[in-house]
mmCIF entry with sequence, helices, sheets and N, C-alpha, C, O atoms, coordinates in Angstrom:
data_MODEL
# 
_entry.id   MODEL 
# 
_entity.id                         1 
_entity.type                       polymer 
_entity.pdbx_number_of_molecules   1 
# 
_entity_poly.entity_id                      1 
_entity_poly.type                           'polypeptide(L)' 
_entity_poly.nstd_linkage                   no 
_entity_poly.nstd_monomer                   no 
_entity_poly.pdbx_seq_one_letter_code       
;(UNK)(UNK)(UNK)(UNK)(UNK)(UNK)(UNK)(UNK)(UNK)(UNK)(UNK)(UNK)(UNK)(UNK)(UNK)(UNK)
(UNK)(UNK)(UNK)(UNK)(UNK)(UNK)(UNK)(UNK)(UNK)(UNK)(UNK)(UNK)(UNK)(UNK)(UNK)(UNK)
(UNK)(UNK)(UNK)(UNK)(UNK)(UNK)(UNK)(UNK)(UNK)(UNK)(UNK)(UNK)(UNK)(UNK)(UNK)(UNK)
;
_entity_poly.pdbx_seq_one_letter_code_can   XXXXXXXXXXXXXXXXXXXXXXXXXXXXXXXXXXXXXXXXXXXXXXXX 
_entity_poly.pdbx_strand_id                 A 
# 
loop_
_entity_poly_seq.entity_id 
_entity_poly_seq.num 
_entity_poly_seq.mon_id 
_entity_poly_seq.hetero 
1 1  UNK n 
1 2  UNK n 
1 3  UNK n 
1 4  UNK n 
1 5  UNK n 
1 6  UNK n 
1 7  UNK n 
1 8  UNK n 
1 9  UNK n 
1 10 UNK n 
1 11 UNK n 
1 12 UNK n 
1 13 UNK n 
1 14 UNK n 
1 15 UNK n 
1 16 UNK n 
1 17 UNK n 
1 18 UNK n 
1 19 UNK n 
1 20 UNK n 
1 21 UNK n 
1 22 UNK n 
1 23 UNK n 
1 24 UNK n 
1 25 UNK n 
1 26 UNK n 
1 27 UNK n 
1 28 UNK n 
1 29 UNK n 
1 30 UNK n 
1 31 UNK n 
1 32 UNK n 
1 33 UNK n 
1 34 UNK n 
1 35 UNK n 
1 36 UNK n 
1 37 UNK n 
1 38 UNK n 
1 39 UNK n 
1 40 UNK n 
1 41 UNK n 
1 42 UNK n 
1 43 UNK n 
1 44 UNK n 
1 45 UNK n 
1 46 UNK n 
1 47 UNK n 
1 48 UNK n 
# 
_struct_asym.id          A 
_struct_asym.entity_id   1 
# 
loop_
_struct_conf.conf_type_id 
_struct_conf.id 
_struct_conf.pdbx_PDB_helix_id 
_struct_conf.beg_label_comp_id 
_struct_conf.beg_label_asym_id 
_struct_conf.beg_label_seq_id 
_struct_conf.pdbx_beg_PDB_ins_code 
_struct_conf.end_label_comp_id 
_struct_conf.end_label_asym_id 
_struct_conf.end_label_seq_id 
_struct_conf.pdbx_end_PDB_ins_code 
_struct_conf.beg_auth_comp_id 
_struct_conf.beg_auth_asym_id 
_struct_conf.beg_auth_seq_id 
_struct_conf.end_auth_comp_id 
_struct_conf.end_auth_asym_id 
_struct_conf.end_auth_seq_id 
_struct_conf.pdbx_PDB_helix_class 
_struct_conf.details 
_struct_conf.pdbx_PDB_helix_length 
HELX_P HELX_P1 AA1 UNK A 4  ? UNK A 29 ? UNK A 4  UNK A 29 1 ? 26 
HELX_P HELX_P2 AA2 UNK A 41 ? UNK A 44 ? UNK A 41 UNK A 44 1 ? 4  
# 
_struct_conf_type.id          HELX_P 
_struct_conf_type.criteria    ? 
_struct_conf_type.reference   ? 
# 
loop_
_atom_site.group_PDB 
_atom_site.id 
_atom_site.type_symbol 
_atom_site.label_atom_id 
_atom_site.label_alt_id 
_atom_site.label_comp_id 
_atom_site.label_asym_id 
_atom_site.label_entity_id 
_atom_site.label_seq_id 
_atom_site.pdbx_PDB_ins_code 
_atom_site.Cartn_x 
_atom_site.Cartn_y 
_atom_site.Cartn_z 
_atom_site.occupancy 
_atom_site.B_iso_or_equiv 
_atom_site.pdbx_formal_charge 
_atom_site.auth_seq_id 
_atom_site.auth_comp_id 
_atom_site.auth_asym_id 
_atom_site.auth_atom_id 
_atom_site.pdbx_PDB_model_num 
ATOM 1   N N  . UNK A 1 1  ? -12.986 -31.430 2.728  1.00 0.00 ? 1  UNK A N  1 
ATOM 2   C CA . UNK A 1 1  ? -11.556 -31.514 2.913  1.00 0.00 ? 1  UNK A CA 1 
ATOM 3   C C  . UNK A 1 1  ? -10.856 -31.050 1.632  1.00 0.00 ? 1  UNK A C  1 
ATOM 4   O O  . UNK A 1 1  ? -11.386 -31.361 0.565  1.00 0.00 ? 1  UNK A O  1 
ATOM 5   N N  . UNK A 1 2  ? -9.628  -30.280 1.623  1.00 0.00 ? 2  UNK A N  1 
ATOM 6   C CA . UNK A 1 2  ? -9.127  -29.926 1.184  1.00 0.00 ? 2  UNK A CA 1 
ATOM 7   C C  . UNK A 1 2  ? -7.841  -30.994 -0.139 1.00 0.00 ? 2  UNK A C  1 
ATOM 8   O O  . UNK A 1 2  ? -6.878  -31.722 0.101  1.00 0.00 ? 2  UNK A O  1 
ATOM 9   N N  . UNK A 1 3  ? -8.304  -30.689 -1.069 1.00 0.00 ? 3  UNK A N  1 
ATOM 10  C CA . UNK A 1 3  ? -7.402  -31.821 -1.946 1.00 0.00 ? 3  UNK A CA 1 
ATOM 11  C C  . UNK A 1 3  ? -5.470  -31.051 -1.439 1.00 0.00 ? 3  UNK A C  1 
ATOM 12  O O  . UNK A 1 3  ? -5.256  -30.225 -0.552 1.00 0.00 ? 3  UNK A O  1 
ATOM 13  N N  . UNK A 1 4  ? -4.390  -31.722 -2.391 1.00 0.00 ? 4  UNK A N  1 
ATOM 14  C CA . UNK A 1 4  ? -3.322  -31.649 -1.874 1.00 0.00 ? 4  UNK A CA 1 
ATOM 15  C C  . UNK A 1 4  ? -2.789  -30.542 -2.784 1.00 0.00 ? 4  UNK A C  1 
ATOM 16  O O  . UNK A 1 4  ? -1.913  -29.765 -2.404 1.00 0.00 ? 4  UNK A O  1 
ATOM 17  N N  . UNK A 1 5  ? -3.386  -30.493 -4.083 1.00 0.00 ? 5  UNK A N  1 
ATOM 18  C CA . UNK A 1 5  ? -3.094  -29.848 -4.698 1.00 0.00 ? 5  UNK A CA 1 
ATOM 19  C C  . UNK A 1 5  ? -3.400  -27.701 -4.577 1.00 0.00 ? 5  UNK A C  1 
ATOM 20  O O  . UNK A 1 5  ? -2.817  -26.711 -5.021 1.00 0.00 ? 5  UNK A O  1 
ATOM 21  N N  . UNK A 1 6  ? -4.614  -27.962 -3.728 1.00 0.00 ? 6  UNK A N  1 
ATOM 22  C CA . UNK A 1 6  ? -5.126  -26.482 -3.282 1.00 0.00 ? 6  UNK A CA 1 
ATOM 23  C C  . UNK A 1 6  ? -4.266  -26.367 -2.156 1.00 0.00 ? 6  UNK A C  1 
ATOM 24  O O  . UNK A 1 6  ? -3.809  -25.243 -1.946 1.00 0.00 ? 6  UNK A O  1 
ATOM 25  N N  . UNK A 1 7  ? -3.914  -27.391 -1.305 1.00 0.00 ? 7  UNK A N  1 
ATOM 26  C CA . UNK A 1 7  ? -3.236  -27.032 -0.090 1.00 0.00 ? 7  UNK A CA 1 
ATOM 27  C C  . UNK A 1 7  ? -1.464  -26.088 -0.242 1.00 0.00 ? 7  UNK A C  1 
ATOM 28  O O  . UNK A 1 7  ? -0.854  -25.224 0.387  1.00 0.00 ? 7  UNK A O  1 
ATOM 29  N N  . UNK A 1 8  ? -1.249  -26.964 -1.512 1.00 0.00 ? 8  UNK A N  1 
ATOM 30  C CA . UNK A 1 8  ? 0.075   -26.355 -1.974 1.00 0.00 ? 8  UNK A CA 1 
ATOM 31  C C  . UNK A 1 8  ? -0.552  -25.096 -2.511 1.00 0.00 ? 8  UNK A C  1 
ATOM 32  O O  . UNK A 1 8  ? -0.109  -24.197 -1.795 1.00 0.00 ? 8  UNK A O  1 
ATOM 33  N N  . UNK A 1 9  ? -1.024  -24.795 -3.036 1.00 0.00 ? 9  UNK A N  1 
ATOM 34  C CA . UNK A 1 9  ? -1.228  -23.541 -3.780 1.00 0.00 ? 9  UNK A CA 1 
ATOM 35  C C  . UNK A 1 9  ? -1.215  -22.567 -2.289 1.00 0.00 ? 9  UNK A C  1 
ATOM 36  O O  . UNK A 1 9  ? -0.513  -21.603 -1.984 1.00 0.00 ? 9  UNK A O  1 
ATOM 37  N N  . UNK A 1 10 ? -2.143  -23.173 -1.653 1.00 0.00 ? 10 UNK A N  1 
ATOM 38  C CA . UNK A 1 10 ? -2.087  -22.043 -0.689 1.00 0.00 ? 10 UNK A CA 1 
ATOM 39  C C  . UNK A 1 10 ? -1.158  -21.397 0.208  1.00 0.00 ? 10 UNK A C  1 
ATOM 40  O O  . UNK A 1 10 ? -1.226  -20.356 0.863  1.00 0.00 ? 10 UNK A O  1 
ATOM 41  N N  . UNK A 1 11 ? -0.014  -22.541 0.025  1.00 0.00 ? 11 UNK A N  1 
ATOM 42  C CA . UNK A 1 11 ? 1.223   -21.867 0.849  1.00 0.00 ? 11 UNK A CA 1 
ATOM 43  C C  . UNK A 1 11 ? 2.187   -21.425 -0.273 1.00 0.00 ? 11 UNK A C  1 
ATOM 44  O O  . UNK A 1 11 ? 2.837   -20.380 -0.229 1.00 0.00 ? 11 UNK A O  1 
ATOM 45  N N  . UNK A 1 12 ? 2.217   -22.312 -1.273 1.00 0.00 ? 12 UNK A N  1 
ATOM 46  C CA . UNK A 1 12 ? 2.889   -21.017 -2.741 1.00 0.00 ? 12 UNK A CA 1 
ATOM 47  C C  . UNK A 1 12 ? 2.748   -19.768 -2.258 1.00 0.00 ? 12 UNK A C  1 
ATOM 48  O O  . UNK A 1 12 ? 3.647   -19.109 -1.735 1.00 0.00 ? 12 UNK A O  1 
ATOM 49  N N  . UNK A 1 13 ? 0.789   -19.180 -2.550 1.00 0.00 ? 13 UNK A N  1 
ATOM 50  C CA . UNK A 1 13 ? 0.393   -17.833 -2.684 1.00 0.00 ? 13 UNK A CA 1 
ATOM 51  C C  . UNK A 1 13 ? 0.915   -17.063 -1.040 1.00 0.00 ? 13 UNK A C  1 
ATOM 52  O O  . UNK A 1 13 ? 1.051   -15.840 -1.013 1.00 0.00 ? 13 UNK A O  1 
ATOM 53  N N  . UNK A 1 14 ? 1.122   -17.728 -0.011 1.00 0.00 ? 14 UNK A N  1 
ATOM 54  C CA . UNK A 1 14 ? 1.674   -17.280 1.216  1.00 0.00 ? 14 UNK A CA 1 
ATOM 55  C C  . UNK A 1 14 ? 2.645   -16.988 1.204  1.00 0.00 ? 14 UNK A C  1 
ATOM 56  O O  . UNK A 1 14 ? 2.885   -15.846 1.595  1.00 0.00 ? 14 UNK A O  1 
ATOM 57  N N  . UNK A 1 15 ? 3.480   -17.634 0.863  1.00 0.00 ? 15 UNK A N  1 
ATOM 58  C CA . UNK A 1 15 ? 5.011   -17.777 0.389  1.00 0.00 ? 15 UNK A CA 1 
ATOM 59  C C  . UNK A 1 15 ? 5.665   -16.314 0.001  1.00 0.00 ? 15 UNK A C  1 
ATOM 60  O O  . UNK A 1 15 ? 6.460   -15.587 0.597  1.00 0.00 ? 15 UNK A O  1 
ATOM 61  N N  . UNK A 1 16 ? 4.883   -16.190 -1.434 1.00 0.00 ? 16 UNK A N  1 
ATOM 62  C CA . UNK A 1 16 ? 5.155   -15.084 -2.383 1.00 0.00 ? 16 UNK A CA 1 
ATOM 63  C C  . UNK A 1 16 ? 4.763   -13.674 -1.602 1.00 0.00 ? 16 UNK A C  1 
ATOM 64  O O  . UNK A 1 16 ? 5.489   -12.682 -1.650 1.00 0.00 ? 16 UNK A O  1 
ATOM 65  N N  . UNK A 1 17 ? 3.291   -13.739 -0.748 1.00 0.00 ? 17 UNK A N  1 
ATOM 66  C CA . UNK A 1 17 ? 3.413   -12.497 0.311  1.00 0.00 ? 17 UNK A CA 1 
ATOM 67  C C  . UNK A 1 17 ? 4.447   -12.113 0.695  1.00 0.00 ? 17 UNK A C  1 
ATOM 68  O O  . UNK A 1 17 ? 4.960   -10.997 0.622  1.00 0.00 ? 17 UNK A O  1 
ATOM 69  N N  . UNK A 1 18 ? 4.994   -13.577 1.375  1.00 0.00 ? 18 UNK A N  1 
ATOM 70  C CA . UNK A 1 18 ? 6.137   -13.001 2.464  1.00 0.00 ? 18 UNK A CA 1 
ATOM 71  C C  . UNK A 1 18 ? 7.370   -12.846 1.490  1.00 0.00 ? 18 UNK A C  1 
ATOM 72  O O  . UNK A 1 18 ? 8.391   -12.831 2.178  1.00 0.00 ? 18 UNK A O  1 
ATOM 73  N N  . UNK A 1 19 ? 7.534   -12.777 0.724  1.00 0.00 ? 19 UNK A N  1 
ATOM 74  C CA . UNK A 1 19 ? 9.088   -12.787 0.024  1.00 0.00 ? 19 UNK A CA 1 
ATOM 75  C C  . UNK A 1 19 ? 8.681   -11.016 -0.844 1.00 0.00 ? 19 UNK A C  1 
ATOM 76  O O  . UNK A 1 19 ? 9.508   -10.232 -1.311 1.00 0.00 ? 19 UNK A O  1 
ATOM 77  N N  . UNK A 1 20 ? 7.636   -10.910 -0.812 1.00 0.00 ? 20 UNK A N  1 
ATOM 78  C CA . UNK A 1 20 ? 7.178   -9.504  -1.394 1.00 0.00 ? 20 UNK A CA 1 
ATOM 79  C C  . UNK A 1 20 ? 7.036   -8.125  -0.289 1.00 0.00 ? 20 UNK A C  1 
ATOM 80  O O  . UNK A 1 20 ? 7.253   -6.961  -0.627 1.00 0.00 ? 20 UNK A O  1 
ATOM 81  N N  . UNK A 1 21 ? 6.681   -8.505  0.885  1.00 0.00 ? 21 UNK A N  1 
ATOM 82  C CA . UNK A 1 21 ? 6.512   -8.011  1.630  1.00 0.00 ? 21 UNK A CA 1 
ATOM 83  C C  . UNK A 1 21 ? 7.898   -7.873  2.287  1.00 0.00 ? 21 UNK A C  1 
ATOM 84  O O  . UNK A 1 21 ? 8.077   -6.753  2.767  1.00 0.00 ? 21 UNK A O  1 
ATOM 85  N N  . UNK A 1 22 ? 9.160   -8.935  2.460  1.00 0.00 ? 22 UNK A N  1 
ATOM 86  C CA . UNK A 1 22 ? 10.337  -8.881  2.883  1.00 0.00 ? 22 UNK A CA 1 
ATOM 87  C C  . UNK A 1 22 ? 11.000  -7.801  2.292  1.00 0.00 ? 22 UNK A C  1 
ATOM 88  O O  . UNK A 1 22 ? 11.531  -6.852  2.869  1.00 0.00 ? 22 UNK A O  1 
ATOM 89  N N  . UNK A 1 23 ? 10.911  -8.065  0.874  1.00 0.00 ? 23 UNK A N  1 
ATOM 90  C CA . UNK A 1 23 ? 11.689  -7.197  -0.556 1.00 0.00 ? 23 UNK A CA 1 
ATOM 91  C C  . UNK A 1 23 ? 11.180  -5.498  -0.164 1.00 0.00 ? 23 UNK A C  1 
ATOM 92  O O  . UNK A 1 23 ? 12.024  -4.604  -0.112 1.00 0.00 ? 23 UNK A O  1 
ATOM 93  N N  . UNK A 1 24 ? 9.647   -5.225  0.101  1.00 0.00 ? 24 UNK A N  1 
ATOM 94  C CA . UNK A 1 24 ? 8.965   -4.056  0.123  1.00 0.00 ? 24 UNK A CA 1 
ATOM 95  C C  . UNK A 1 24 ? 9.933   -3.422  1.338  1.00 0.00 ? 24 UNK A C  1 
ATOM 96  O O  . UNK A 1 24 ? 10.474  -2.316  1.310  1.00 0.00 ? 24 UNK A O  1 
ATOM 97  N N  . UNK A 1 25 ? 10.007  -4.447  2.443  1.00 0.00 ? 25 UNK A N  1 
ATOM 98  C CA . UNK A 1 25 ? 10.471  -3.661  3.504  1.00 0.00 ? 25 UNK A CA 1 
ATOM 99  C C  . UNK A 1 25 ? 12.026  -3.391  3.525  1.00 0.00 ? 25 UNK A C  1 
ATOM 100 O O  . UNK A 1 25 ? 12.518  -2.490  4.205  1.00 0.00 ? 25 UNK A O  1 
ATOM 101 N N  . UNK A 1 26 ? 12.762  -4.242  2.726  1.00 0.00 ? 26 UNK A N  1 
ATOM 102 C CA . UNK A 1 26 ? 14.024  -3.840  2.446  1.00 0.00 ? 26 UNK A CA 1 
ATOM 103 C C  . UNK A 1 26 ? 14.230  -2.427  1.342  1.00 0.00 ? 26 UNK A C  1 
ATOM 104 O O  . UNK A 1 26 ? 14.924  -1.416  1.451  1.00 0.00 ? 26 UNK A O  1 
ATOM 105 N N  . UNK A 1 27 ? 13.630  -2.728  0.660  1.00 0.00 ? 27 UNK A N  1 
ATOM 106 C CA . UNK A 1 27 ? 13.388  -1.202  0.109  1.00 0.00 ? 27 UNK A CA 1 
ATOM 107 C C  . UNK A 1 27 ? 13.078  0.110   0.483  1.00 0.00 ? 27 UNK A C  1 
ATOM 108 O O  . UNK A 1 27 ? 13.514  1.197   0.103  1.00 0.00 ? 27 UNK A O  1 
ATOM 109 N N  . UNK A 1 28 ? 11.967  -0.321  1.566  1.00 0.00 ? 28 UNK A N  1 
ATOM 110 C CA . UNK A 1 28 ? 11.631  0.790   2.593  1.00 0.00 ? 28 UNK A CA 1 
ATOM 111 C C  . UNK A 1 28 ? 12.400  1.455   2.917  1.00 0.00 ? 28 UNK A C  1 
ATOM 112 O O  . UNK A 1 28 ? 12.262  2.667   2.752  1.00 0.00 ? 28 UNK A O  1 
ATOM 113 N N  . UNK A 1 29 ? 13.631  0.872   3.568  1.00 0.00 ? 29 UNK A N  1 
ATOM 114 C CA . UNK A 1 29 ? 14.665  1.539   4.333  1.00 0.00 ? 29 UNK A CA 1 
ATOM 115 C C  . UNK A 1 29 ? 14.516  2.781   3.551  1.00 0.00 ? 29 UNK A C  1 
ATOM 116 O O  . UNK A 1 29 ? 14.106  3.755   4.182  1.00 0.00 ? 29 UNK A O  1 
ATOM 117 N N  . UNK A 1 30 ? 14.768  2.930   2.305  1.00 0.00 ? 30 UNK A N  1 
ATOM 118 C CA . UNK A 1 30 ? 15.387  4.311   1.534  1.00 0.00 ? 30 UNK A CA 1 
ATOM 119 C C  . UNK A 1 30 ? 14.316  5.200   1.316  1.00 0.00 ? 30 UNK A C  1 
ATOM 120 O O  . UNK A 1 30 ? 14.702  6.171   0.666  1.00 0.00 ? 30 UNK A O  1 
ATOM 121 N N  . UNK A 1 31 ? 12.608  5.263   1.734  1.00 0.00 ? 31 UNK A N  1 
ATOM 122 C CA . UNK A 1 31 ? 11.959  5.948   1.343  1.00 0.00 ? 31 UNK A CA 1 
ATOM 123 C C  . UNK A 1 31 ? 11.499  6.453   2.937  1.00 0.00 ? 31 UNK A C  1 
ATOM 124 O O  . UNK A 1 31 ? 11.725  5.803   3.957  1.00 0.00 ? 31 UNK A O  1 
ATOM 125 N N  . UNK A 1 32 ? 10.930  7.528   2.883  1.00 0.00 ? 32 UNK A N  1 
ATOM 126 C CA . UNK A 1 32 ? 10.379  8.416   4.306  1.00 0.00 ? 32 UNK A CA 1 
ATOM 127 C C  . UNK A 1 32 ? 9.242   7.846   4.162  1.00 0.00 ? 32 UNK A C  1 
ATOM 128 O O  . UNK A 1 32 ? 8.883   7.444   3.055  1.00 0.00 ? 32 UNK A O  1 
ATOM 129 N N  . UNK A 1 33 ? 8.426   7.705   5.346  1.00 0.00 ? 33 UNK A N  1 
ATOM 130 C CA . UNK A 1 33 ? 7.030   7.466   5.754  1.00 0.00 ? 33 UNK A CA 1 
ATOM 131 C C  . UNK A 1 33 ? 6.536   6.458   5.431  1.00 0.00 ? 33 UNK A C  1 
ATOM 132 O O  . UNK A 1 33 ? 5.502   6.220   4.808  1.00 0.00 ? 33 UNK A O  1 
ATOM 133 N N  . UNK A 1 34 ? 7.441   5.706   5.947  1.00 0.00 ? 34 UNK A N  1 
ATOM 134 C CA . UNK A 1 34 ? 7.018   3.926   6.011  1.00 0.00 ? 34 UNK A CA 1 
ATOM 135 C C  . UNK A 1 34 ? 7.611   3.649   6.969  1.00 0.00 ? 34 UNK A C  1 
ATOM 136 O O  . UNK A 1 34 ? 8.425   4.215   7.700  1.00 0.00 ? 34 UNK A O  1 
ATOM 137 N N  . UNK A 1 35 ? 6.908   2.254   6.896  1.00 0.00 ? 35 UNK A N  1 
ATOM 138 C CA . UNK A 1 35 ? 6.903   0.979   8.047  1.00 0.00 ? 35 UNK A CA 1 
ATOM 139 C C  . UNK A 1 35 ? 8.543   0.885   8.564  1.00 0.00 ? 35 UNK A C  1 
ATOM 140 O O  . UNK A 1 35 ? 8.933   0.657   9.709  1.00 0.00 ? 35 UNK A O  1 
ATOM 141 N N  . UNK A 1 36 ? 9.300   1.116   7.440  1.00 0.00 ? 36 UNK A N  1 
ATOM 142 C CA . UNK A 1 36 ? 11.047  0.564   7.493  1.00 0.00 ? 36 UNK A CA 1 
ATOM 143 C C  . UNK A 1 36 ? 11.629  1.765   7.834  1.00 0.00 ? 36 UNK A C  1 
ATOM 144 O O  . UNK A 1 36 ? 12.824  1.587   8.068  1.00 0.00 ? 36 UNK A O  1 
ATOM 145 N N  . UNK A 1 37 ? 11.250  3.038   7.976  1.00 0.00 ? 37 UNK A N  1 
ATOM 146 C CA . UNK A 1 37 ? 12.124  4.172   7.803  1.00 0.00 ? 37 UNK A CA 1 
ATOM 147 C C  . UNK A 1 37 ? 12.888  3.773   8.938  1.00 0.00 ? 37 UNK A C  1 
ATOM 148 O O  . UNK A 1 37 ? 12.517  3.124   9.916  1.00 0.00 ? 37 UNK A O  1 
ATOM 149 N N  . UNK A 1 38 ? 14.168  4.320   8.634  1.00 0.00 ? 38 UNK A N  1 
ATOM 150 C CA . UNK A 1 38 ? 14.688  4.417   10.380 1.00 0.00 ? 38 UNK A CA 1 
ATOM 151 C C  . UNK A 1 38 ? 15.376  6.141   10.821 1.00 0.00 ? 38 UNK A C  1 
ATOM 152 O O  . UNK A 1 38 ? 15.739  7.013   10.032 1.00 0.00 ? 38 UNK A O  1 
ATOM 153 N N  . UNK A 1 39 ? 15.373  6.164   11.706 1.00 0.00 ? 39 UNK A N  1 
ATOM 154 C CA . UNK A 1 39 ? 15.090  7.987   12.179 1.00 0.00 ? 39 UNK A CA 1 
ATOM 155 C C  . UNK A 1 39 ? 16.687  8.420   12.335 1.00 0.00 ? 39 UNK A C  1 
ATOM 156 O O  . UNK A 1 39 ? 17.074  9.519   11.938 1.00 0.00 ? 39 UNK A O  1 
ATOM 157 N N  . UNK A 1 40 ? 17.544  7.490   12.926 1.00 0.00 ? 40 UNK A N  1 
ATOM 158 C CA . UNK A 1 40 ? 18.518  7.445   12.785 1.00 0.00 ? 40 UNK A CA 1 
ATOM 159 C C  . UNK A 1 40 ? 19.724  6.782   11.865 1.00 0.00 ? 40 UNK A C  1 
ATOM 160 O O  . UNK A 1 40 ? 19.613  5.603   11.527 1.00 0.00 ? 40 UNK A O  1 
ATOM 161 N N  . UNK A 1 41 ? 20.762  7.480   11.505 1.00 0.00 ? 41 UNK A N  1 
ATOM 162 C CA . UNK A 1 41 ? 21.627  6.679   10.138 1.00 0.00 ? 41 UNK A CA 1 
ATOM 163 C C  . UNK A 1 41 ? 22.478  5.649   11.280 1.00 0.00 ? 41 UNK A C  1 
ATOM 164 O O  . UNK A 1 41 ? 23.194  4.796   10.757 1.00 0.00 ? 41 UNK A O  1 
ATOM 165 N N  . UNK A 1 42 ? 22.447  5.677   12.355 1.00 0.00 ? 42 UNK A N  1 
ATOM 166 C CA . UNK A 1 42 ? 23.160  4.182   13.181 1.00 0.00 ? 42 UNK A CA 1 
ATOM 167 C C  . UNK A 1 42 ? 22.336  2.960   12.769 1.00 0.00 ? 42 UNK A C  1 
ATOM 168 O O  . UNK A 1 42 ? 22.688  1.823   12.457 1.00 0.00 ? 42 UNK A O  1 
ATOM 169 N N  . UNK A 1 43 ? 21.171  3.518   12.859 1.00 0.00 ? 43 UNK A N  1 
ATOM 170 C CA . UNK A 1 43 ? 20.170  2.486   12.791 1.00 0.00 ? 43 UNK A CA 1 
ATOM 171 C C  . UNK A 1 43 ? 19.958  1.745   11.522 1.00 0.00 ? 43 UNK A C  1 
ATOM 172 O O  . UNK A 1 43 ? 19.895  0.519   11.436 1.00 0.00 ? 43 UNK A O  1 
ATOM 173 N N  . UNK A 1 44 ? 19.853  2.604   10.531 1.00 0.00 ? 44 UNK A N  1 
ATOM 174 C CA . UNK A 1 44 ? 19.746  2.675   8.776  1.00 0.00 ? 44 UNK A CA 1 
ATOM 175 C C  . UNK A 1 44 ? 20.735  1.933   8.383  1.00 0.00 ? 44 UNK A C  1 
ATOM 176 O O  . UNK A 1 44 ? 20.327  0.938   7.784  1.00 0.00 ? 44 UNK A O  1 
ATOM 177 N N  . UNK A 1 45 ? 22.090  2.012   8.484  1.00 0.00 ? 45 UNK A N  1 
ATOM 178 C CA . UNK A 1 45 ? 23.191  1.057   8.569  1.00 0.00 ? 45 UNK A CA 1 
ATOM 179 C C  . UNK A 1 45 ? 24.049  0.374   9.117  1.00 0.00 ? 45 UNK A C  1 
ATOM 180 O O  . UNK A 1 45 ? 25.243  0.249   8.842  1.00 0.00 ? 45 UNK A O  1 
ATOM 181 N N  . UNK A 1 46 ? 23.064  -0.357  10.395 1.00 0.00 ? 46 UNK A N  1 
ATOM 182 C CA . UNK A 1 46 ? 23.203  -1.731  11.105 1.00 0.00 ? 46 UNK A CA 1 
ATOM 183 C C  . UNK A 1 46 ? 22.014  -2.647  10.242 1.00 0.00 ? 46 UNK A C  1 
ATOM 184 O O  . UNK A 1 46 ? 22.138  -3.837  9.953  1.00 0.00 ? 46 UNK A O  1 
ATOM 185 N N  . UNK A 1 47 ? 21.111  -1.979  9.988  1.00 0.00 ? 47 UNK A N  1 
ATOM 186 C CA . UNK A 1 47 ? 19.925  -3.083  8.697  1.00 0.00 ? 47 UNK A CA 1 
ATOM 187 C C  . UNK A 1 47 ? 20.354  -3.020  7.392  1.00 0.00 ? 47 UNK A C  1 
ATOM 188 O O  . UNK A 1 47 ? 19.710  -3.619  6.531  1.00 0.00 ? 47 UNK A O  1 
ATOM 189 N N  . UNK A 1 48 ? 21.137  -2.519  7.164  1.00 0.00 ? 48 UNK A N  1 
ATOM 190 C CA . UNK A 1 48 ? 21.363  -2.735  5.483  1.00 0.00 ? 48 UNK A CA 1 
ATOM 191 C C  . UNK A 1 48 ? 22.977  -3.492  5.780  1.00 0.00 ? 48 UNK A C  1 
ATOM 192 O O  . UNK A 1 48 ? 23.660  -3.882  4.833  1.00 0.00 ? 48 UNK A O  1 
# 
């Protein structure tokens, strides 16, 4: 069993994925050939 102290760590280190991965994809918007591009500028600025 898992002590309380690893259990927190492990949703810290989850945490920080998702707040890195949020940030990556907000950034995306502005670069071609990614996950975020959007094909249209209606589209591009209804998400930003």
């Amino acid at each position: 069993m898992a002590s309380v102290d690893s259990d927190f760590t492990i949703y810290r280190a989850r945490d920080k994925r998702c707040i890195n991965n949020t940030l990556r994809q907000c950034l995306g918007r502005f670069i071609r050939k990614t996950l975020s591009f959007s094909k249209s500028l209606q589209m591009h600025e209804s998400v930003i």
